[in-house]
N, C-alpha and C positions, 0 to 999 in steps of 0.2 A: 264675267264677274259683274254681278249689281256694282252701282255707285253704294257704298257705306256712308250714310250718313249718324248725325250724334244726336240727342234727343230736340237740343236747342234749333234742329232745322223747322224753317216752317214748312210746314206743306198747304196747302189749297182743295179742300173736302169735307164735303157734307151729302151723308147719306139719309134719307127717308121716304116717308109713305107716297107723298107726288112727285116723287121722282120718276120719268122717264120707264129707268130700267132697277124700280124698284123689285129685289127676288131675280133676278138675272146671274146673279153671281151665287145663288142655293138652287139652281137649277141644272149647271153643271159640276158637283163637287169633288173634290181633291183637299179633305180636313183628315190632318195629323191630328191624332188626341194627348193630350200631357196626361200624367195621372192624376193629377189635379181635377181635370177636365171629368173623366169617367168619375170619379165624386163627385162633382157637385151632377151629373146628370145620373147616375142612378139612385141618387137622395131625391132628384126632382121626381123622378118616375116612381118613385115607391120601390125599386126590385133592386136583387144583390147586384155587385159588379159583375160575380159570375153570370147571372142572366143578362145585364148590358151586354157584355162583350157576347156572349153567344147570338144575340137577334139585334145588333143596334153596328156591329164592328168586324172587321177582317184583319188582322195580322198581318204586316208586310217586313220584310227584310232591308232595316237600314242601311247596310252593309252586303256583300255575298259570305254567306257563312259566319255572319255576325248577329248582336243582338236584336231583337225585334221590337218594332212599332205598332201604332196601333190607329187606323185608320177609319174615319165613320164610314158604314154603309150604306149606300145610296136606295132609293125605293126597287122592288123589285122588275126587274127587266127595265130598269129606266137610271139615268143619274142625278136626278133630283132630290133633294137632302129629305130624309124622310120628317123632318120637323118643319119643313116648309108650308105655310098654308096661304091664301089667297092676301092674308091681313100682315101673315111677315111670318117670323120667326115664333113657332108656340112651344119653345123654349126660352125665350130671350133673356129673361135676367140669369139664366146659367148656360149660354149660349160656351160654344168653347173658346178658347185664347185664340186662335187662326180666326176664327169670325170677326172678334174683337177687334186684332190688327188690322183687319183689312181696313184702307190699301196700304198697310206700312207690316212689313219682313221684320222677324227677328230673327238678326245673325247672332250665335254667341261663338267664340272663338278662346282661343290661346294657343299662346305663344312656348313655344317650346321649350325656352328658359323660364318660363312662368306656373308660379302655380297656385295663380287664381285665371276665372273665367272672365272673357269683355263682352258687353253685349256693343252691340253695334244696329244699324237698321236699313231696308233698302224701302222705297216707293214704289210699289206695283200697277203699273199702269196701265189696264187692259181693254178694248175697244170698245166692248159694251158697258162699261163703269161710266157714266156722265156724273156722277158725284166730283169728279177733278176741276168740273166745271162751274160748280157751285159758288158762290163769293163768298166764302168764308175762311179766313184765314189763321191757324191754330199752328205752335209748335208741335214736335212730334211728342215731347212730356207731356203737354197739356192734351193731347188728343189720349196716349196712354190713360192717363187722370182721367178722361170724361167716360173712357171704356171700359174703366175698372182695371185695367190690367196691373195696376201696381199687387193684389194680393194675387195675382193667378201666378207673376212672375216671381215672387217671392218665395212661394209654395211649391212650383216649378224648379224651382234651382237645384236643389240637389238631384235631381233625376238628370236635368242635364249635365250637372259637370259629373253623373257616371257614363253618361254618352259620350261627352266629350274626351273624359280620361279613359275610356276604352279606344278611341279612334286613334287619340296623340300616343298612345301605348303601342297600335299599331301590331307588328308580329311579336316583340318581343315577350309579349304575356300570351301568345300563341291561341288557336283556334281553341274557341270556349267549349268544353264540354256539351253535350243534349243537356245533360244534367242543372249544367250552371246556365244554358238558357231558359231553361225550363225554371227556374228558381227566380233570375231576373223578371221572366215576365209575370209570373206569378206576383213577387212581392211588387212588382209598380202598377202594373194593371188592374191586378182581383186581389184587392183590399182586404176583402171577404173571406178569399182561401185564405190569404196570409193569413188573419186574425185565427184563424182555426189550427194553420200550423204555429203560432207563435203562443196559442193557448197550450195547445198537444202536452203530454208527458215528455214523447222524444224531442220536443225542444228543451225542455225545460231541465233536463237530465243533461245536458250540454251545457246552456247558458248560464248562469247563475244572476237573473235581472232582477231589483231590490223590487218587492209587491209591487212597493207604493205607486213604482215606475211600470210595471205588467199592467197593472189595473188602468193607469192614465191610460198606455197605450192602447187596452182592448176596448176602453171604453169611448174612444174618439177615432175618428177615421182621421182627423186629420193631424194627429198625434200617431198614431200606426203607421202612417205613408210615412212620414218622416222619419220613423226610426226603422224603416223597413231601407231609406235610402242609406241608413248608417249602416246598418246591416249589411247591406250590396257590399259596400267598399271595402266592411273588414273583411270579410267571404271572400269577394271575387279578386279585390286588390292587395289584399294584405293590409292594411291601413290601422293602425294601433288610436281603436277611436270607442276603447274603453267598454264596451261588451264582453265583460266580462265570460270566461269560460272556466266550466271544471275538470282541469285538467288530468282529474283521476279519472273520471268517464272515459275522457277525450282519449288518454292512453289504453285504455283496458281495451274498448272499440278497436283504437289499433293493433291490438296484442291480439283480438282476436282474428280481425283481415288478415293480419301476416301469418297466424297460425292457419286459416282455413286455404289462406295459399299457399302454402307451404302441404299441406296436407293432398290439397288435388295434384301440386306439380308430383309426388311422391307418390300418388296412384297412377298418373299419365306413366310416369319411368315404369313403373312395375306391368301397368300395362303391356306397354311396349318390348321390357322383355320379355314377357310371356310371348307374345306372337312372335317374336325373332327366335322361341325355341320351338317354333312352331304348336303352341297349346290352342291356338285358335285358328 
């Protein structure tokens, strides 16, 4: 287990261009993306999420059998960050939130009688980083402050405490449907699909969302993600967080699932006795 330290730790780090082993630490990588992250970098590239994540990302499994992450990927046949260049980062003012941190970890956690989230933070210290060696001496807020990260962690939070409350939830919410991972990663990852299914008729025929609030949503990404994070919860947690539904759709749908089950188990019977009278 890292040491947890609280924002008020100082630490001793400066990174830049004459440094030593400046680009050492984007030549072998290992970056989680937030959702956050994948907007602000397919706003900088010009292209949808759906095109980021298809040539920019790989999917990995947080969990076994759990929901899925979302990982940059590295140049071809090589581990080198594909936005690396000889001058730094040509990405950088929308660099992601793990670049930011570095060298300081964000843990968030809770506690099992709680329900809210803690952040907490570790020091990463790795043999080729000489940045630890620098003289300069900054809390771990004030380093947060200098890297921007107060709006990436901000924007960030409802996506992690659906990570976190699916973890602390554990088996008793039981192994997610394909279905309902397929729908998680969609509404945190592809921005883009989402606003297409949140446009759709078959949402719309479900939800009952006032305009004024459709129109915010489609027309901001970063109004979308966030109601996409409220959406997760009521969907996959049950969470009464005011998404409104119409609940005559909502029954009829079901009237008709149970009728069309009802209808195949009562061909399977009829089947089956046919063959036990031997007709087939």
């Amino acid at each position: 287990m890292p040491e947890m330290l609280d924002g008020k730790k100082t630490i001793q780090f400066r990174c830049h261009k004459g440094i030593a082993c400046f680009n050492a630490c984007c030549k072998s990588i290992d970056i989680s993306l937030t959702p956050y992250d994948i907007l602000r970098l397919k706003r900088r590239l010009g292209i949808t999420s759906t095109e980021f994540l298809e040539h920019f990302t790989f999917p990995f499994e947080m969990e076994k059998d759990g929901i899925a992450g979302v990982k940059l990927k590295p140049v071809e046949n090589g581990s080198a960050c594909q936005f690396m260049t000889d001058e730094g980062c040509n990405v950088y003012e929308d660099r992601p939130s793990a670049c930011r941190y570095y060298p300081v970890a964000l843990l968030s956690m809770r506690r099992q009688d709680e329900y809210v989230d803690r952040d907490a933070y570790a020091l990463v210290v790795e043999e080729h980083c000489l940045g630890h060696k620098e003289e300069r001496s900054l809390t771990i807020d004030e380093y947060r402050k200098e890297q921007g990260l107060d709006e990436y962690d901000a924007l960030s939070r409802g996506w992690r405490q659906l990570i976190l409350k699916k973890k602390s939830s554990g088996p008793t919410i039981g192994k997610p449907s394909k279905r309902s991972l397929q729908l998680f990663f969609m509404t945190c990852y592809d921005v883009d699909r989402f606003r297409d299914f949140v446009a759709s008729d078959a949402f719309n025929s479900i939800y009952d969302i006032p305009k004024s609030d459709l129109d915010r949503f489609l027309s901001d990404d970063v109004e979308l993600m966030q109601f996409g994070f409220r959406f997760l919860r009521q969907v996959l947690f049950g969470e009464a967080l005011g998404i409104a539904m119409r609940m005559d759709v909502v029954e009829e749908r079901r009237r008709k699932v149970m009728d069309n089950r009802m209808r195949l188990e009562r061909e399977a019977a009829e089947l089956l006795s046919r063959t036990e009278e031997g007709e087939y």
